[in-house]
C-alpha positions as CSV (number, residue, x, y, z in Angstrom):
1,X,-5.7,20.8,-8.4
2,X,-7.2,24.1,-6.7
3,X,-10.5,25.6,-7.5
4,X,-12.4,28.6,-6.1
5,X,-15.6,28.0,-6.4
6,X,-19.3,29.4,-5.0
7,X,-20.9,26.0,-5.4
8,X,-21.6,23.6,-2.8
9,X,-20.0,20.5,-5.6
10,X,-18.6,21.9,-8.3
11,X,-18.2,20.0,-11.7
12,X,-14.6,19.7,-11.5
13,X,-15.1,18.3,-8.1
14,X,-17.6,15.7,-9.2
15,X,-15.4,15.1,-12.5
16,X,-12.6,14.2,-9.8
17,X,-13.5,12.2,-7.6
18,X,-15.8,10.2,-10.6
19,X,-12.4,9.3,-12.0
20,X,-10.7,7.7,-9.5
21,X,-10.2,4.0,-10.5
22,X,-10.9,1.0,-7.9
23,X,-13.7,-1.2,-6.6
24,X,-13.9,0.9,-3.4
25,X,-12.5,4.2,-3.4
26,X,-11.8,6.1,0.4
27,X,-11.5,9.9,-0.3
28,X,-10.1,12.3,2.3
29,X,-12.4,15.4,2.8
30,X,-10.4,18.1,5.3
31,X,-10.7,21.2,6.5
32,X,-10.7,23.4,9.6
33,X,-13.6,23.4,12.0
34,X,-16.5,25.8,10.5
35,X,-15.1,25.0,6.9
36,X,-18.2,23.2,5.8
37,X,-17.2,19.7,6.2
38,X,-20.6,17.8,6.5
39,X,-22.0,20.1,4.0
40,X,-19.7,19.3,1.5
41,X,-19.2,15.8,1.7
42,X,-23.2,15.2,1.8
43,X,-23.8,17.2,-1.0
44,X,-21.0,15.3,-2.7
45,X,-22.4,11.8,-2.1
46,X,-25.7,12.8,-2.9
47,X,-24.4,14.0,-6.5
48,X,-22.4,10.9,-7.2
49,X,-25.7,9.1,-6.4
50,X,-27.9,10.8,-8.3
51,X,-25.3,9.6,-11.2
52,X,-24.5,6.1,-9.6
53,X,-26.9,5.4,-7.2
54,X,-25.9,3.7,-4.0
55,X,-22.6,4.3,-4.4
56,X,-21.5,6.6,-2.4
57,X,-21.7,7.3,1.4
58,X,-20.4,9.6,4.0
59,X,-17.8,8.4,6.8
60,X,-17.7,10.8,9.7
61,X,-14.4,10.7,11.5
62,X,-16.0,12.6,14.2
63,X,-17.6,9.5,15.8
64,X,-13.9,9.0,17.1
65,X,-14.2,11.3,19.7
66,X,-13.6,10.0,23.1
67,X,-16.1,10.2,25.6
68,X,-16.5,12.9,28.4
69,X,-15.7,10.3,31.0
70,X,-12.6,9.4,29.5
71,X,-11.5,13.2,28.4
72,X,-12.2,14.7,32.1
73,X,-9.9,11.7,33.7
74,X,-7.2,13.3,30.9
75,X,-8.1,16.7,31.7
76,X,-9.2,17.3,28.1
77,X,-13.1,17.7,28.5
78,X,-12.7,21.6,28.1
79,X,-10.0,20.7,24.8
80,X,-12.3,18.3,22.9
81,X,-12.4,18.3,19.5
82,X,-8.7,18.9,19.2
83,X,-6.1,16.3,17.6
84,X,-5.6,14.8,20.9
85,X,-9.0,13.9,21.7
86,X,-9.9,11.1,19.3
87,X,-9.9,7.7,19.0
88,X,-6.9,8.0,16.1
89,X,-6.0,3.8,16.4
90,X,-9.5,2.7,15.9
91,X,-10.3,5.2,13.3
92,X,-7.2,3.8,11.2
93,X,-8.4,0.2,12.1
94,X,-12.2,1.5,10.6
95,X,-10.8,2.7,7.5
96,X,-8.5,-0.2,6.7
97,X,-11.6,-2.4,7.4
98,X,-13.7,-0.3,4.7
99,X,-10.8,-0.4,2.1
100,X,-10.5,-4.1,2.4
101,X,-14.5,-4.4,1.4
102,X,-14.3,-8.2,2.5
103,X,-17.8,-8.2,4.5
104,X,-20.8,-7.4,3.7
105,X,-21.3,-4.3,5.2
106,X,-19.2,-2.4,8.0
107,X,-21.1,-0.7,11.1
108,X,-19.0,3.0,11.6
109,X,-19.8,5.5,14.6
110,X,-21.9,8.6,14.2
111,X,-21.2,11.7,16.9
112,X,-24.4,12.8,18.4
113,X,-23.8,16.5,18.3
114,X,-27.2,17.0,20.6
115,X,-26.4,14.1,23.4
116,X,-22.2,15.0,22.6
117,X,-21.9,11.4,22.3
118,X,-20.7,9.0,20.0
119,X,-23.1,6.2,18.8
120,X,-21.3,2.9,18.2
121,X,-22.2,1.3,15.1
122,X,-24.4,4.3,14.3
123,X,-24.5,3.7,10.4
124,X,-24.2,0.5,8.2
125,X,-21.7,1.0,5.0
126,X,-22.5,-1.6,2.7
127,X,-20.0,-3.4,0.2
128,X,-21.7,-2.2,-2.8
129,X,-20.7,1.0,-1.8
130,X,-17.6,2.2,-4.4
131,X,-17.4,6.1,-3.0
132,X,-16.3,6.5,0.9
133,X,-16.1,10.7,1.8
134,X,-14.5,10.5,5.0
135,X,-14.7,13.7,6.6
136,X,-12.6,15.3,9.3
137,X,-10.6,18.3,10.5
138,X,-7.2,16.7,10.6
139,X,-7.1,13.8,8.4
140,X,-4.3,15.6,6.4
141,X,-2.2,16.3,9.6
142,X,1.8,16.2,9.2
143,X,1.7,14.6,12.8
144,X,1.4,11.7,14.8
145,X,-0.4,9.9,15.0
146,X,-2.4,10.9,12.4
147,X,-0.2,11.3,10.0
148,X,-0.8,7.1,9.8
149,X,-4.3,7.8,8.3
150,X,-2.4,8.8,5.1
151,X,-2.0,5.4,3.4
152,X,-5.9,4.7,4.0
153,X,-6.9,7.6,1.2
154,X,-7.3,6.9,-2.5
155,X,-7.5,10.9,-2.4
156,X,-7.4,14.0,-0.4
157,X,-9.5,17.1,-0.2
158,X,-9.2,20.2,1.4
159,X,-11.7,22.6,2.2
160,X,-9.8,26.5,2.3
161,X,-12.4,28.7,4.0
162,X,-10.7,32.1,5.8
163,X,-10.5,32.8,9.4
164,X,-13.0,35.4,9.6
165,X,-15.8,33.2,7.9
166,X,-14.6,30.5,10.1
167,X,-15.5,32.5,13.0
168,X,-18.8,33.9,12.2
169,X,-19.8,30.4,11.3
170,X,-18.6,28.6,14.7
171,X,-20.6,31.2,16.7
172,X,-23.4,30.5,14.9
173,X,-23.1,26.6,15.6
174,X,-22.4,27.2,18.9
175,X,-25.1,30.1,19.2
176,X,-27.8,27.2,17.9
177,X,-27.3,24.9,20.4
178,X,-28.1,27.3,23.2
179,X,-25.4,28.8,24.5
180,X,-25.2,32.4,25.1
181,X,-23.0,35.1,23.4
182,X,-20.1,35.3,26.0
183,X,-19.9,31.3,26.0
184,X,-20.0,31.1,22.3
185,X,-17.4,33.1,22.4
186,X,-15.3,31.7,24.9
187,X,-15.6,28.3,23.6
188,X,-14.0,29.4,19.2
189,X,-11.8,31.2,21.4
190,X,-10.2,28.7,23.7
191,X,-10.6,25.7,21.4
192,X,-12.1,26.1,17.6
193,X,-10.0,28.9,16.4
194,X,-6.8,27.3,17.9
195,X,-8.0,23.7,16.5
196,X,-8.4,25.5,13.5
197,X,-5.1,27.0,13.2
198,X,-3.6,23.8,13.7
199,X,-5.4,22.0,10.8
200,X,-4.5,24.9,8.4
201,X,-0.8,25.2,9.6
202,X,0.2,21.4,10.0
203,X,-1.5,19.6,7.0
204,X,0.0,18.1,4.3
205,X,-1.0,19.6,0.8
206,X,-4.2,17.9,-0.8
207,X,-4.9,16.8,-4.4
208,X,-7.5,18.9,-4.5
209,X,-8.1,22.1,-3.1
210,X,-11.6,23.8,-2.6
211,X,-11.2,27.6,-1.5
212,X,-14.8,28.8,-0.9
C-alpha cells in the first residue's frame, strides 16, 4: 500500500498496522536520514495507545551505533551513521529476543544524540507490549548484512520524503546542535545526503509506503 499523506499518522496507517495479527507484532519503520523517523514512529505508538493503551513502544535501531573509540580505530569516525557503522549482529540478536516475548521485559539501547553515545539498556520493553516500531534508516537494505534483519519484521514501512526536504531538514538538525553553517554543510554533504542515497537506492520495497 502507498499513501501520500500531510498527517503525521494517518488513518490508513493506524488501520494498518491495527490489523496485523500476533501476540507481539515487530514493525519495520524506514526511511532516509531527515525523513522523519522518530517523529513518525512516536506519533504512531502514541496513537495505537491512546486506543490500546500500553501496547505499543518505540525500538530505536540507532542505539546500534558503535562507539567513537571503536569507529576512529576503523577510520569510520568521520562516516558514522552509515550502513557500516552499526552494531548489525546484535541488533538482529535484540529483535529476535523481542519477537520471542519469553521474559518479562527486554532492556534495548537508546543513542544519546547530545553525548553521541549509546546508552546500554537505555529503555525497558515490557512483554505486555503487542506493537514494536522499530525505526531505522536501513532496515529495508537489499545488502549484507542487513539484509538478515528482514525475517525479524511482521511489517515494513517506508517513509518517501524528497531530496530537497531531506536537506533543509538535516541542516537544521545539524544547525541545532551548534554547529555553524559551513560545518552543517560539510557534514549532509560528505555523509547524510550519500547515506541517504543509499537507503532510497538499495532498499527492498515496503508494505507500506508513506510519501510525505
Amino acid at each position: 500500500m502507498s499513501i501520500k499523506t500531510n498527517t503525521i499518522v494517518s488513518t490508513e496507517l493506524l488501520n494498518y498496522v491495527k490489523a496485523l495479527s500476533g501476540n507481539r507484532i515487530v514493525v519495520a519503520l524506514a526511511g532516509a536520514p531527515g525523513a522523519g523517523k522518530s517523529t513518525v514512529s512516536q506519533a504512531l505508538v502514541e496513537a495505537l495507545n491512546s486506543v490500546m493503551p500500553g501496547s505499543a513502544a518505540v525500538v530505536p535501531g540507532d542505539g546500534f551505533h558503535y562507539d567513537d573509540e571503536v569507529l576512529g580505530s576503523l577510520n569510520l569516525l568521520d562516516r558514522k551513521g552509515s550502513p557500516d557503522t552499526f552494531d548489525v549482529g546484535g541488533f538482529r540478536s535484540l529483535l529476535l529476543r523481542l519477537r520471542a516475548n519469553n521474559e518479562p521485559a527486554v532492556a534495548v539501547p537508546v543513542f544519546d544524540r547530545t553525548l553521541e553515545i549509546s546508552r546500554a539498556a537505555g529503555r525497558l520493553i515490557s512483554s505486555d507490549v503487542k506493537y514494536l516500531i522499530v525505526e531505522g534508516n536501513y532496515l529495508l537494505l537489499d545488502l549484507a548484512p542487513w539484509s538478515s534483519l528482514r525475517d525479524c519484521f511482521d511489517a515494513t514501512i517506508m517513509l518517501q520524503v524528497d531530496r530537497k526536504t531531506l536537506e533543509a531538514r538535516l541542516l537544521d538538525r545539524w544547525r541545532s546542535l551548534g554547529f555553524d553553517e559551513s560545518a552543517s554543510y560539510e557534514k549532509v554533504r560528505r555523509n547524510d545526503l550519500p547515506n541517504a542515497d543509499i537507503v532510497i537506492s538499495a532498499s527492498n520495497i515496503a508494505d507500506f509506503t508513506i510519501t510525505n
